[in-house]
N, C-alpha and C positions, 0 to 999 in steps of 0.2 A: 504494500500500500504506500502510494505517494507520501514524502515528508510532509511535501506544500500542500496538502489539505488538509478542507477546515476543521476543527472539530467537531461539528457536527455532521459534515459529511464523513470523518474516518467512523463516526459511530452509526451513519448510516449505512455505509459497507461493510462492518462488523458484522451488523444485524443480518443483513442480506447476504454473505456469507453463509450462516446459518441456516436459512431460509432459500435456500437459491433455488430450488425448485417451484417457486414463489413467486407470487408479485407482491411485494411490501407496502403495503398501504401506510407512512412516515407521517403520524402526526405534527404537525406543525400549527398552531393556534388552531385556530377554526376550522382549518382544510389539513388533509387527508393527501399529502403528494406523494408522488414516485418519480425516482431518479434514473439516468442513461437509459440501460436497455428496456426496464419496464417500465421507462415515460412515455418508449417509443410505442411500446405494445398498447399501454393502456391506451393511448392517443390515439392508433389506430382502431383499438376493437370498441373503446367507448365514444369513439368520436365527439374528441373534444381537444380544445387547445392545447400545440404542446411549446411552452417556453422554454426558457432556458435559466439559471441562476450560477451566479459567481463560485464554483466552489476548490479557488487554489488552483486549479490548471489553467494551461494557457487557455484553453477551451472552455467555455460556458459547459456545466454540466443541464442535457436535457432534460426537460420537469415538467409533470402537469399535475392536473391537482383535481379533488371532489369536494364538495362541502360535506363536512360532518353528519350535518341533519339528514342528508341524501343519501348520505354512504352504501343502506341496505339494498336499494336500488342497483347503484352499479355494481356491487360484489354480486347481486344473481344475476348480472347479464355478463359478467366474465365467468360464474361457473357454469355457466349455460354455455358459455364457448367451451368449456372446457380444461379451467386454469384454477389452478388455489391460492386462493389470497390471505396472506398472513398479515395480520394488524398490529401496527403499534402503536401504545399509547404515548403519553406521559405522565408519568407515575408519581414526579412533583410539579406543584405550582410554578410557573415560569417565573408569578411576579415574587415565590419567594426563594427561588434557587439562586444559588449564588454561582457563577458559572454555566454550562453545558447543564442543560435541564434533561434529566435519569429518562429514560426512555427503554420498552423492552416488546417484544410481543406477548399479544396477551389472547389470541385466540389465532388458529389457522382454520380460516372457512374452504371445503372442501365438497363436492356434491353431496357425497354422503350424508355430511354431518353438520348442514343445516340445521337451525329451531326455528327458526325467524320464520313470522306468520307470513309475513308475506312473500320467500320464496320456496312455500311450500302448498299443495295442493292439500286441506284438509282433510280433504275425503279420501285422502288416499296415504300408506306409509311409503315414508323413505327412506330403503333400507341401505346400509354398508354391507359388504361381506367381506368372508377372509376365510380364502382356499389354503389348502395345507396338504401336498402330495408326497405321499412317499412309499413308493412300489408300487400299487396297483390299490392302494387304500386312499381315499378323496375325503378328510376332513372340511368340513363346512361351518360357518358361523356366519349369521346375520344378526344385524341390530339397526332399530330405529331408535335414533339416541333422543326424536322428538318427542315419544313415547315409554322410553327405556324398555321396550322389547329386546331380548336378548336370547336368540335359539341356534343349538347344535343338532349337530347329524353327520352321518357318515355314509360313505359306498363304498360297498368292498367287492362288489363284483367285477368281472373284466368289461361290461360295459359303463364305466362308472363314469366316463367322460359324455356319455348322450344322458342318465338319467343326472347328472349334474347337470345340461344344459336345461332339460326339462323341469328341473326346480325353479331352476334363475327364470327362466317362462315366466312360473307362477309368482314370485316374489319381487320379480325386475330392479336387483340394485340398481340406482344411479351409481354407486364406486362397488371396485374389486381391490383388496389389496391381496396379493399370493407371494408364496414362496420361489424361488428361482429353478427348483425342480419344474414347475408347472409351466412353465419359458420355455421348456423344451418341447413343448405340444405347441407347433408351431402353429395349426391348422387351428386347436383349440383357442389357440389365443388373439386369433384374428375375429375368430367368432365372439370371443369375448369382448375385445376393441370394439365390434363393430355395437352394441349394445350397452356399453358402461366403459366410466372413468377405469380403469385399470393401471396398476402399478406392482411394481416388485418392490418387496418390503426385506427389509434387515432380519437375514437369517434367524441371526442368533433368538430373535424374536419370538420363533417357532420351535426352539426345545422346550424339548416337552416337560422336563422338570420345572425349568424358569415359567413354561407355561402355567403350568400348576398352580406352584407358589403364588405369583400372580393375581390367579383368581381364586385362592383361597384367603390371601388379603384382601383383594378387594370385597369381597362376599362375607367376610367374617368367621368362617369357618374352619377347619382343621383338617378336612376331605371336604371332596364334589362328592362324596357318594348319598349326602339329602338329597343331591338336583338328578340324579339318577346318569351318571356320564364319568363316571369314575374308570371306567375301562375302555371309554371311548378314546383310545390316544389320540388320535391325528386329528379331532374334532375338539379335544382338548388342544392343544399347539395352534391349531384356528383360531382357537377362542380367546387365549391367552395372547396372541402376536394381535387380535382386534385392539382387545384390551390397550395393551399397551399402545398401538398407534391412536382410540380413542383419549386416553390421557396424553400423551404427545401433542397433539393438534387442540386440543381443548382447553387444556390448560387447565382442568379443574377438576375434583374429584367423582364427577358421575355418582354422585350420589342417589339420584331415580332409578339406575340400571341394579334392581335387588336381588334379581333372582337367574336363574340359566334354567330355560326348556327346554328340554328332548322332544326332538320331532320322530314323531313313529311313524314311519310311511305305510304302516300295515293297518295302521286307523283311518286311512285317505283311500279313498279313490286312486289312483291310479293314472295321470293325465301328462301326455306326452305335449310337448309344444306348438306339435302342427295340430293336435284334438283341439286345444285348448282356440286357439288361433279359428279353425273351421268351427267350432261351436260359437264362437263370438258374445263371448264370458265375460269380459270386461271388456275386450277392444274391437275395434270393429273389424273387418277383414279385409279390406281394401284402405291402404296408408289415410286417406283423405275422406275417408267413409266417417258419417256420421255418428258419433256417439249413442245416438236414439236405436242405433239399431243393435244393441248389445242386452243382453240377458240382464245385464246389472241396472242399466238404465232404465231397463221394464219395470225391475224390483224396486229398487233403493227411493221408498218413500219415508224415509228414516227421518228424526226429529234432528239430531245429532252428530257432529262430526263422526264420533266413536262409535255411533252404532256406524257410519256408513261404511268406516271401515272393518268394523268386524262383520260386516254383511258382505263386505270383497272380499275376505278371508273363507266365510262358507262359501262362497259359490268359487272359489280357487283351492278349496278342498271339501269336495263332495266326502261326507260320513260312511263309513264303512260298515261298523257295527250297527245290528237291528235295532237293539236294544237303545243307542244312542238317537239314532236315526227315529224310533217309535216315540223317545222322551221330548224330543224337540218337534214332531209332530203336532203331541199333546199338549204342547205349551202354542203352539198356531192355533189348534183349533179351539184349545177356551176362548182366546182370542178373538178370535171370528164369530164365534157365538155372543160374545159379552160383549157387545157395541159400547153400551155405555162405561162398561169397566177399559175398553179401549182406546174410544177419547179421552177420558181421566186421566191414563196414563200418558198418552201423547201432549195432552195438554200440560202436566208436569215436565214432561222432557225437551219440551217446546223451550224451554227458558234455560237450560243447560248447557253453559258451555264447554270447550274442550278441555276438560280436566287435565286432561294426562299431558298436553303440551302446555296448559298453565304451569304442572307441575314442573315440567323438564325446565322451563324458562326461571323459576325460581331458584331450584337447584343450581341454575348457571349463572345465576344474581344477574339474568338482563331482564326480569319484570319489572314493569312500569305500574303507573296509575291505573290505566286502562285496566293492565291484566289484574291486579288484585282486585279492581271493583267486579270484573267478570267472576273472578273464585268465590269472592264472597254472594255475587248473585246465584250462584251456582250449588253453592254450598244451602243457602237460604231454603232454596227448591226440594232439598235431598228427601227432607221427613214426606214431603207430599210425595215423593217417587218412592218412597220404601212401603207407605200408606196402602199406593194405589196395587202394588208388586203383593203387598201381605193380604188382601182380599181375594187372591188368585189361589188356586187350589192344584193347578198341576203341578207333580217335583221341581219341574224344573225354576219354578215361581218359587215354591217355599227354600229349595234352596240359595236361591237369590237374592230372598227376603232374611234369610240367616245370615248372609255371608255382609250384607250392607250395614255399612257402619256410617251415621250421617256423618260424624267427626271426617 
């Protein structure tokens, strides 16, 4: 690094450094700039002015800038290109620093791992994964960090490369992160590219001990064997390298993400990616084809962000089991009989907002005004929804009505 610059550009290439897979969004008062190469990108893909500023070279270093207030804006139309942007703040007062005001990153925004309401589709999760190959065994982990959904699974047969495409069908990361074994599937990984953010992550990341440990600190626990996935290795080493890239880029302890689910594929239906595709389940069949014309769009009269996404969860896994399949039956057709216990209920759920992405946004300390007044409206509503739930007679109501705690 040059003698002759400034100090505050040697601690802006410090930073970016670090980051160089980035574009560094450099607080500076009010605005939000980037220096040389990602003045030149951001200027380009955000089309906006790009200046210059004195910093030590004989050359003007290139620079443009965003407003503060705007920021959330342009960061989803850079990760919409395709780019990760890592932000810095400043972490003292300017008017009371004395010298070069402390400066560091404090989040990296990444497809995956979005919260922000508005570049997210509510009605729908967005998920991260994180592949994990080794031999002929395909370790998987997803998570929606908007929700703190966190599930494992594994494939150990020798087609494990088509029914892993077949899942990602059903659950569509925006990002992939994998191991460098899985790089060698050259074909696989073009297929991959062409459908999600994809990166090769830091080996070490995916032993399987460090994996472990990992997640039995973060979880609180002493074994995985409560979460049911104590023998799953390679699903563990997924889980554990997410893990750790989710604290990396976060920068904060995921406190919402509680628990780790096992996916059983023998409780699902069965659906391969061209079924799912020719049934027109969630998307429609022709790239430009109308949303109206999808199975979900028929359905989804939901009150609710969360229900509408747990109503794209069942119809992206059809029930397997009778038994399961009879109880959720029983619980539609009281339903459909109780008109007036149906409006009740919708009319409670009508006022309820997205809990789970309130919560993740708390956890992350970026709720605002707005979101607490929504929790606490939200919250207000709960005893009328537990009410309407507890006058309902089929299991699948009383157990729902046991498990709801207004707190």
């Amino acid at each position: 690094m040059p003698a002759s610059l400034t100090p505050m550009m040697q601690q802006y290439l410090t930073l970016k450094e670090k980051y160089s897979d980035c574009l560094l969004f450099f607080r500076l008062g009010d605005f939000y700039e980037m220096f040389f190469e990602d003045a030149l990108t951001a200027a380009r893909e955000l089309d906006i002015v790009l200046t210059g500023r004195d910093c030590g070279l004989e050359e003007r270093a290139p620079m443009c800038g965003v407003p503060y207030h705007a920021v959330d804006s342009y960061i989803s139309r850079l990760i919409e290109k395709g780019y990760k942007v890592a932000v810095c703040e400043q972490l003292t007062d300017p008017a009371l620093a004395k010298g070069l005001v402390e400066r560091d990153v404090v989040r990296v925004f990444t497809p995956g791992t979005v919260i922000e309401e508005s570049m997210l589709n509510e009605r729908k999760n967005n998920y991260i994964a994180s592949l994990f190959l080794c031999a002929n065994t395909l370790g998987l982990a997803f998570c929606d960090v908007s929700t703190g959904d966190f599930v494992v699974m594994e494939f150990n047969s020798e087609k494990w490369a088509t029914e892993l495409m077949d899942e990602l069908a059903r659950i569509q990361p925006t990002e992939i992160i994998a191991n460098d074994a899985l790089f060698l599937q050259e074909s696989l990984v073009k297929r991959l590219q062409a459908t999600s953010f994809l990166e090769c992550y830091a080996g070490w990341a995916f032993e399987q001990e460090q994996a472990n440990m990992r997640l039995c600190t973060h979880f609180g626990v002493a074994s995985l064997a409560g979460f049911g996935c104590e023998k799953l290795c390679s699903a563990i080493s997924a889980a554990g390298a997410l893990l750790n890239y989710l604290e990396e880029t976060q920068k904060n302890s995921l406190a919402h993400i509680r628990k780790i689910s096992v996916l059983r594929r023998t409780l699902y239906m069965g659906l391969d990616a061209s079924t799912r595709r020719n049934l027109e389940l969630t998307q429609p069949l022709r790239f430009e084809g109308s949303k109206k014309s999808t199975l979900l769009y028929l359905l989804d009269k939901t009150a609710t962000a969360m229900g509408a996404r747990l109503l794209r969860a069942w119809l992206e896994q059809p029930l397997q089991n009778m038994d399961d399949i009879n109880a959720r039956l029983d619980a539609v057709e009281e339903l459909f009989k109780k008109q007036h216990a149906r409006e009740t209920l919708r009319s409670a759920l009508n006022s309820i907002y997205d809990i789970e992405r309130l919560c993740s946004r708390i956890a992350y300390g970026t709720v605002h005004a707005r979101d607490c007044d929504a929790l606490r409206a939200s919250l207000s509503h709960l005893p009328e929804v537990l009410k309407a739930v507890a006058a309902l007679e089929a299991p699948e109501f009383r157990r729902i009505a046991a498990n709801l705690d207004p707190m």
